[in-house]
C-alpha positions in Angstrom: -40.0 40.0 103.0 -39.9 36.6 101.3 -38.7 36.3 97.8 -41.1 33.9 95.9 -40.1 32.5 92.9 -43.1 31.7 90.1 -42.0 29.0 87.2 -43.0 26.7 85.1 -43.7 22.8 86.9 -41.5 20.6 87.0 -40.9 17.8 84.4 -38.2 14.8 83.4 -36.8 15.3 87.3 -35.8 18.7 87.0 -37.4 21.8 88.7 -38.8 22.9 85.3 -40.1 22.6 82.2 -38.6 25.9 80.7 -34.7 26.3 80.7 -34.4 29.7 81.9 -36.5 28.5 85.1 -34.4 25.9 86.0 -31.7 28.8 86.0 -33.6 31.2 87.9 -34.1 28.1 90.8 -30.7 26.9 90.5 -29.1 30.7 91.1 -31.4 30.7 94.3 -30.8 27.7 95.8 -27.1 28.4 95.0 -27.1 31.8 96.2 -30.4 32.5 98.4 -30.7 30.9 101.7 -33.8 28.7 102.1 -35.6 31.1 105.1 -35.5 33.9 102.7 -37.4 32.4 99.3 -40.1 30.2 98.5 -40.6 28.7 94.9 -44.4 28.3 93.3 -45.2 26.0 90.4 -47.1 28.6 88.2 -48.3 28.5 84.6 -48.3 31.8 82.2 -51.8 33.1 82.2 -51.1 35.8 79.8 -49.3 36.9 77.4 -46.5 39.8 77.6 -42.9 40.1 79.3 -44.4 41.1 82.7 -46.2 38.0 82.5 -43.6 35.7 81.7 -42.0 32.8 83.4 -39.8 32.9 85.8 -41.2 36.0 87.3 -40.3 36.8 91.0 -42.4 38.4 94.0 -41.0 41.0 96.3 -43.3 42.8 97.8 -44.9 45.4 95.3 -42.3 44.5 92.8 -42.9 41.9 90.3 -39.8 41.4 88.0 -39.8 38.8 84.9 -37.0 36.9 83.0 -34.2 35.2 84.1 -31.5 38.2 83.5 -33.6 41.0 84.9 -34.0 38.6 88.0 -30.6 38.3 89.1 -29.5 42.0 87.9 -32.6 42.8 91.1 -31.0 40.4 93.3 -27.3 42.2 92.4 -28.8 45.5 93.9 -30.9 44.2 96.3 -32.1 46.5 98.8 -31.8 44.1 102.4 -28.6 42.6 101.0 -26.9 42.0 97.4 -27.0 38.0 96.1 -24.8 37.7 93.9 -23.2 34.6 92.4 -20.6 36.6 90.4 -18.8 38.5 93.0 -15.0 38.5 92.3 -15.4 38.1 88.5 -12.7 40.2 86.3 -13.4 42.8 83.5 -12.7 39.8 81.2 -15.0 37.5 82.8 -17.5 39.7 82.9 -17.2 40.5 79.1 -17.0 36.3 78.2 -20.3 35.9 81.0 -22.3 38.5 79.3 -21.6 36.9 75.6 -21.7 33.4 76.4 -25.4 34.2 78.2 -26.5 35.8 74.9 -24.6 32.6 72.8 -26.7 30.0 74.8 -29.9 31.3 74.9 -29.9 31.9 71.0 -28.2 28.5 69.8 -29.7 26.5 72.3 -33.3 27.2 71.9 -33.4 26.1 68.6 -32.4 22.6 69.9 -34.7 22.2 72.5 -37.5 23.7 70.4 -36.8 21.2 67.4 -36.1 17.9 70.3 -39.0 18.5 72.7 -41.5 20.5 70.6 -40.9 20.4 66.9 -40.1 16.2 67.0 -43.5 14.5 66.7 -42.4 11.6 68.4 -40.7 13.3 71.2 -43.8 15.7 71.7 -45.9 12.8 71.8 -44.3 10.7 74.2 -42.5 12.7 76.3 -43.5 16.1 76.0 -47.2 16.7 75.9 -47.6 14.4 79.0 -45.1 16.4 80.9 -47.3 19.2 80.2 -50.0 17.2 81.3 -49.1 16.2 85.0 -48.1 19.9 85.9 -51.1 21.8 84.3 -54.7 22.4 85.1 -56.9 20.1 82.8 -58.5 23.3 80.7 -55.3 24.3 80.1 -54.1 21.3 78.7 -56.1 22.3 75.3 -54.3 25.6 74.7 -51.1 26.2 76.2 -49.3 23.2 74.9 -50.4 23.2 71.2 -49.7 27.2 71.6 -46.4 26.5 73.0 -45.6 24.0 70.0 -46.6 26.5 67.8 -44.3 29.0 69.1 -41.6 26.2 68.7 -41.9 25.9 64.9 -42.2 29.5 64.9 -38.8 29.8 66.2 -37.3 27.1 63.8 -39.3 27.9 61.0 -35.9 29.1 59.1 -33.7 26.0 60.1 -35.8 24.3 57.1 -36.4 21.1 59.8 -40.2 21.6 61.0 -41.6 19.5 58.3 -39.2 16.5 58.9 -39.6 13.9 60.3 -35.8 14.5 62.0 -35.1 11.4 63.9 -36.4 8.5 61.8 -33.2 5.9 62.7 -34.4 3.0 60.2 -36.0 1.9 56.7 -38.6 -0.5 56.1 -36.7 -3.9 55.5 -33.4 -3.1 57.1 -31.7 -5.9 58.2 -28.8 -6.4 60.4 -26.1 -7.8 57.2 -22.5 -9.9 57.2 -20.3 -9.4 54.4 -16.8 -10.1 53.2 -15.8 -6.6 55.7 -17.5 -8.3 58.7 -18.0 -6.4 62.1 -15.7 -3.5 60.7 -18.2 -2.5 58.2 -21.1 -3.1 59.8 -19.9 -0.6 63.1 -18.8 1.9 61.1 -21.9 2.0 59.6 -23.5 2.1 62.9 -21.5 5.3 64.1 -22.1 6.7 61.1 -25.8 6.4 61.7 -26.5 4.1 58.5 -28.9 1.3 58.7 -28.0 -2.4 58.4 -28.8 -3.6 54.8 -27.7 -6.8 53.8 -28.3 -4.7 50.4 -25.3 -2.5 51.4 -23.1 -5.1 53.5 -20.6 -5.1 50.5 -19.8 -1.9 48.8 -19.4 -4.3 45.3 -23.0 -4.9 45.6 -24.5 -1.1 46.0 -26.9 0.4 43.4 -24.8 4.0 42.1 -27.9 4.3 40.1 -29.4 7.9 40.7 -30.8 8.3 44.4 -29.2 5.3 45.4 -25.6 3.6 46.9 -24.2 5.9 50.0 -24.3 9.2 47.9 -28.1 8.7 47.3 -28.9 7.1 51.1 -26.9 10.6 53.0 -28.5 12.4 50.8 -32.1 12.1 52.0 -34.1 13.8 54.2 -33.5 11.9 56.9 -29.8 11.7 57.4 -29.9 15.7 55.7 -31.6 16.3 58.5 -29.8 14.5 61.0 -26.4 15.9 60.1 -27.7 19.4 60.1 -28.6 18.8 63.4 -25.5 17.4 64.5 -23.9 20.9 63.1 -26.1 22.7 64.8 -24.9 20.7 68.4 -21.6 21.1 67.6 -22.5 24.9 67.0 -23.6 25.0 70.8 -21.4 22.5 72.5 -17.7 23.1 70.8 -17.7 26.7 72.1 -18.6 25.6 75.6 -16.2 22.6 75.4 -13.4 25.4 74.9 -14.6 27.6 77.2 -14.9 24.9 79.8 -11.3 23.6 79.0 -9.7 21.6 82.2 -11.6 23.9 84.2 -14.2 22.8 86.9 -16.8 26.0 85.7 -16.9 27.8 82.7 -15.7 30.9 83.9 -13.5 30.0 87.1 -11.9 27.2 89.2 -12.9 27.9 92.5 -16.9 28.6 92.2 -19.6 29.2 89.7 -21.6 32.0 88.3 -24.6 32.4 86.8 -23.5 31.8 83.6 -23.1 28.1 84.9 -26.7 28.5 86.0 -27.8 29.1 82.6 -25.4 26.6 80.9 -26.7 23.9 83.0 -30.5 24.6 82.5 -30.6 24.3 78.8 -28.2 21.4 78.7 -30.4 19.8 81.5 -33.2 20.1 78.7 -31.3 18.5 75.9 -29.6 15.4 78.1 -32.4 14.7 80.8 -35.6 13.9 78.6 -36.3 10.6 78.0 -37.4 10.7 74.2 -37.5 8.3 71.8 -35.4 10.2 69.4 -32.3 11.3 71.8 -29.9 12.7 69.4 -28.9 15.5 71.5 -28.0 13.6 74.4 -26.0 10.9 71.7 -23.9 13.8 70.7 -23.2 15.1 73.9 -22.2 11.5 75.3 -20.2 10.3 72.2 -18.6 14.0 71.3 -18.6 16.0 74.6 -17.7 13.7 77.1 -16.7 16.6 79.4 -19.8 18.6 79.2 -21.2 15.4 80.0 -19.3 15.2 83.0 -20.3 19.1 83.8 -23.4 19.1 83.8 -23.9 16.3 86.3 -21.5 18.3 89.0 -23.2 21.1 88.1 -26.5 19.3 89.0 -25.1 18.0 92.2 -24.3 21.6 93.0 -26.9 23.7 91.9 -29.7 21.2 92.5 -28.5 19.0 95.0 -28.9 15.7 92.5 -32.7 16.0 93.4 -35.3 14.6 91.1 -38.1 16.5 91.2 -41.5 14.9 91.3 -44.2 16.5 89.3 -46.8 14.0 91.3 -45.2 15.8 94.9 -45.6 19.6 93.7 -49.0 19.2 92.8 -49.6 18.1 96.2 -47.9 21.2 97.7 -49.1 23.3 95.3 -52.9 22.1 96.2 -51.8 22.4 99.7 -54.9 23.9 102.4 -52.8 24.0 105.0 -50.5 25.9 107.1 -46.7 26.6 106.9 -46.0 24.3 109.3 -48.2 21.4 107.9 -47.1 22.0 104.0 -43.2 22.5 105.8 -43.8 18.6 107.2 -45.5 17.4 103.9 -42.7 18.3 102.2 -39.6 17.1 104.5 -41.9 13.7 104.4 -41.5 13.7 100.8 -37.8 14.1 101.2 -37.9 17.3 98.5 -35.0 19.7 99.4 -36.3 23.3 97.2 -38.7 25.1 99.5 -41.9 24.7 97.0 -44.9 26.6 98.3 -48.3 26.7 97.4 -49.7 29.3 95.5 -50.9 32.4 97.0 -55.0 33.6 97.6 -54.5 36.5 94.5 -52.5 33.5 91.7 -55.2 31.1 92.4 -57.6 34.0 92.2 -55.7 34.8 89.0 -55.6 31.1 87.4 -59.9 31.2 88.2 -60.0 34.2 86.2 -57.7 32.5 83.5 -60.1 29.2 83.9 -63.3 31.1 82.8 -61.4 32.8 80.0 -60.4 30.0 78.4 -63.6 28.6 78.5 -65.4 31.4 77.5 -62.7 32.0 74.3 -63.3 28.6 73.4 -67.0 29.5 72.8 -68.4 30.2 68.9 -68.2 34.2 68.3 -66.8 34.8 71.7 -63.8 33.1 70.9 -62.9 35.0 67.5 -63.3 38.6 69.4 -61.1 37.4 72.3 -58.3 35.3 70.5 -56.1 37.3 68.6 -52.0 36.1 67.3 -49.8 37.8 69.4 -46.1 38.3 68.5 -43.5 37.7 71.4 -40.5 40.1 70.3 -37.1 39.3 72.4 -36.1 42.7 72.6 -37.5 46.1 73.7 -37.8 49.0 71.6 -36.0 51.8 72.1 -38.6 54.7 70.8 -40.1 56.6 73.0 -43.5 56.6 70.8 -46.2 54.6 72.2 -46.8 51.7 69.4 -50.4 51.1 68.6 -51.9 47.6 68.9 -54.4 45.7 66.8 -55.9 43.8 69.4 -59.3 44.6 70.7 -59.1 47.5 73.5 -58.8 46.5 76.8 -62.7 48.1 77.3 -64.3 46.2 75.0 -62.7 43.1 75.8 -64.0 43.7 79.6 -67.3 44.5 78.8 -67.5 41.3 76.3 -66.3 39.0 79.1 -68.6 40.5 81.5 -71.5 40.3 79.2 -70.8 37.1 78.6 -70.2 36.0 82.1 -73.5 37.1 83.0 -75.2 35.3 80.0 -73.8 31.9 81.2 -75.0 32.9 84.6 -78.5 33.8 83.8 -78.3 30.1 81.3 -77.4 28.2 84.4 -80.0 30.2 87.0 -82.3 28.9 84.3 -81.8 25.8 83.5 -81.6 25.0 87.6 -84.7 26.5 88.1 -86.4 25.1 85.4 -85.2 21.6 86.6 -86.2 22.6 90.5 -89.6 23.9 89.5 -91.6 20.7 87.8 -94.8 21.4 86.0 -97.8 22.1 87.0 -101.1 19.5 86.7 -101.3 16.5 84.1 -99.4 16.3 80.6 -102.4 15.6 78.2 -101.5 14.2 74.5 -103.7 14.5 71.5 -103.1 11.9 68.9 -104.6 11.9 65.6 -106.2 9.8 63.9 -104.0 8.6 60.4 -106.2 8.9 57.6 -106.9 6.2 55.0 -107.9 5.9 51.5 -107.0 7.7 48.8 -105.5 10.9 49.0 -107.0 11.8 52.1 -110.7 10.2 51.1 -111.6 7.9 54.1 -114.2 5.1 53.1 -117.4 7.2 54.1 -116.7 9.9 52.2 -116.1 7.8 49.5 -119.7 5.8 50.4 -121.4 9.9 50.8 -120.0 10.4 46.5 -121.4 7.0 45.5 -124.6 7.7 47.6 -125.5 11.5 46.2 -126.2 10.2 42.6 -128.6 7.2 43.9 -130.8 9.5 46.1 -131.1 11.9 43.4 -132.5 9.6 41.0 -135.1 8.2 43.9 -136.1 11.3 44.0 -137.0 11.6 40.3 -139.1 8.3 40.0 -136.3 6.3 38.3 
C-alpha cells in the first residue's frame, strides 16, 4: 500500500505553506523511498485534529499531525521509517524538548510576520494563498486563518501595531560633524536618518523627543520586542547546533532537523516587505543561516517548488504514467499526485457548503466559532458541544440543497418555456384639469344651471 501524504500547497518555493507540512514532506523524502509515497496538495475542509493538515493515508488509517505521523511510521507494520535510529537516552530527551521549544516559540513569529503584519499579508501572503486554493475558498480560509493568527498572538501586545514601519515622514539621509560613523550606527541600530538627529548637540530632550523619546515608540517598542522574541528562538538553537553539522548529531539528521528547518524555512524564505526575521537571522545567526540551506539541500533537494506546476498535477485527468511524465517534464523531484475520486468528492461537498453558509439565515445556523485546543483531554467524560447537532445540521443542508435545486429547475424552465400568445398593454389615459375634473365635466356643471332655467321661461 502507498503512503499518501495530504498538505497544505506549496508557497515562496517550498513544499508548503504550513511549517509542520514542510516537516512531514521533508521526513519522507528523507526517510521514505519515492515507490512507496505519493504527496497531494490538499486544503483543510473542516475543522478538528482528524482533519488537520498534514494528515496521511494508509489504507483504512488516516493519521493527522506532524508527531503522530512519524511515531506511525516508527512502528510501521511493512517496515519501521525512522529517521532517529541510533539516537541516545540523552538525545532522545533534548529531541523531544526542543520539538515542543520550536513549535511554541516559533509560531508566534510566523503568525505575527506572515499573518499578523498587514503589509506582509497583503503582499506576500494572501496571494500565496491565492495560487494554491480553489477560488470559493479564497473568501474564508485565509481571513479565518488570519484570525486564528492574532488569536494566537493576542497576548504578545503586537496585533494592533503596525510592527515593521522602517521610516518617518521627512527622514532624510543627514551629515554631521560624526560623519559615516554616526550615521551607520544609526542604521544598525534601526534609527532613521534625520538631519534633525545628525548631531546629538542638536536633539530635542524635550518630553517624547531626542533618542529616549524616538526608542520609545511604538514602532521601535515593537521592533525590539520582536528582536527578543528571535533571539528567544534562535539563541537556543544556535547552542544546540554548536560546530555541529545537525542539531542533534554529526553524522545524520533526525526529525528534529525536520522540524527545525520547516519553521525557519517560513521565517527566511518569504519575500515580504517587512523581513525582520530573516535580518536577524543573517546579521545575528549566521550559522543557522548556513543550516538551514544544507538542511534544504538535504531534505529537499534545493528544489523550488512551483505553486503554478502542482496545480497542474493536482488537476491532472490522466493516468500514472501520463501525470509521472508531466511531472519529470517539469523537472519537479517530490512525487506530487493528484487528488483522489473521494478528496475531490470531499472538496465538492466543502464547495456547496461554503456557498450555502455564505447565504442569509443559512449561514448563522451553520457558522459557529470553533476553538482549536493543542492538547487532548485527559477525562474520560464525553464533553458536550454548543454547536448545532450533527442531525440538524444535515437536514438544514439538505433542505437547503434541494431549495436551490428546485430555484434553478425553475428559473430554467421558466426561461425554456416562453409565453404563450400576444403581450397586450393597457395604457391610461392621464387625466387633466383640476383635481381630476376633465374639461367636459367641467362644461356638464356650467351646463345644468342654464338648462334648468330654459326650462322655467327665464
Amino acid at each position: 500500500m502507498v503512503l499518501e501524504l495530504h498538505v497544505w500547497g506549496p508557497a515562496f518555493g517550498l513544499p508548503s505553506i504550513d511549517a509542520d507540512c514542510i516537516a512531514a514532506v521533508a521526513y519522507f523524502h528523507h526517510t521514505v523511498p519515492p515507490p512507496q509515497w505519493i504527496l497531494v496538495a490538499d486544503i483543510q475542509t473542516s475543522v478538528g485534529p482528524q482533519y488537520e493538515c498534514p494528515f496521511l493515508i494508509d489504507g483504512n488509517a488516516r493519521i493527522s499531525g506532524f508527531s503522530a505521523i512519524i511515531s506511525y511510521l516508527r512502528k510501521h507494520p511493512s517496515r519501521p521509517y525512522d529517521i532517529d535510529y541510533g539516537l541516545s537516552q540523552e538525545q532522545q530527551t533534548d529531541r523531544t524538548a526542543f520539538t515542543s521549544f520550536i513549535q511554541t516559540t516559533a509560531n508566534p513569529l510566523i503568525d505575527l510576520s506572515l499573518y499578523v503584519s498587514s503589509d506582509n499579508y497583503s503582499s506576500a501572503t494572501s496571494s500565496a494563498y491565492t495560487a494554491i486554493l480553489p477560488w470559493y475558498a479564497n473568501y474564508t480560509i485565509p481571513p479565518a486563518r488570519r484570525d486564528l493568527a492574532r488569536a494566537r498572538t493576542a497576548h504578545l501586545g503586537l496585533s494592533s501595531l503596525d510592527v515593521h514601519a522602517a521610516r518617518q515622514d521627512g527622514s532624510q539621509s543627514g551629515s554631521g560633524s560624526l560623519g559615516s560613523e554616526f550615521e551607520g550606527a544609526k542604521r544598525a541600530s534601526g534609527l532613521p536618518t534625520d538631519s534633525r538627529l545628525t548631531n546629538p548637540k542638536m536633539l530635542s530632550m524635550g518630553r517624547g523627543k531626542g533618542v529616549q523619546g524616538l526608542l520609545s515608540s511604538p514602532i521601535y517598542a515593537a521592533r525590539f520586542r520582536l528582536d527578543a522574541l528571535t533571539n528567544d528562538l534562535l539563541e537556543p538553537l544556535s547552542d544546540l547546533l554548536g560546530r555541529k553539522k545537525y542539531l542533534l548529531r554529526e553524522d545524520r539528521a533526525s526529525s528534529l532537523d525536520c522540524l527545525a528547518f520547516a519553521y525557519l524555512a517560513l521565517m527566511f524564505y518569504p519575500p515580504v516587505p517587512q523581513a525582520w526575521l530573516r535580518e536577524v537571522m543573517t546579521t545575528k545567526y549566521p550559522r543557522i543561516t548556513k543550516y538551514m540551506g544544507r538542511m534544504r539541500e538535504e531534505l529537499l533537494s534545493s528544489e523550488v517548488v512551483s505553486a503554478a506546476d502542482v496545480w497542474f498535477i493536482s488537476s491532472h485527468n490522466g493516468t500514472d504514467a501520463e501525470v509521472e511524465r508531466a511531472r519529470h517534464q517539469r523537472g519537479m523531484h517530490l512525487p506530487w499526485r493528484p487528488k483522489s475520486d473521494q478528496t475531490r468528492l470531499s472538496t465538492s461537498v466543502f464547495a456547496i457548503r461554503e456557498t450555502i453558509s455564505n447565504l442569509p439565515l443559512i449561514g448563522s445556523v451553520l457558522q459557529s466559532n470553533a476553538l482549536i485546543h493543542t492538547s487532548v483531554s485527559k477525562r474520560t467524560r464525553k464533553p458536550t458541544s454548543a454547536l448545532p447537532s450533527p442531525l440538524f445540521i444535515n437536514v438544514v443542508f439538505t433542505f437547503s440543497t434541494a431549495l436551490i435545486a428546485a430555484f434553478s429547475g425553475m428559473a430554467i424552465h421558466h426561461r425554456n418555456s416562453p409565453r404563450q400568445g400576444d403581450l397586450i398593454f393597457r395604457a391610461l389615459r392621464p387625466s387633466l384639469g383640476f383635481e381630476g375634473f376633465e374639461a367636459g365635466n367641467i362644461l356638464s356643471v356650467l351646463a345644468g344651471p342654464y338648462a334648468r332655467m330654459s326650462t322655467n321661461g327665464v
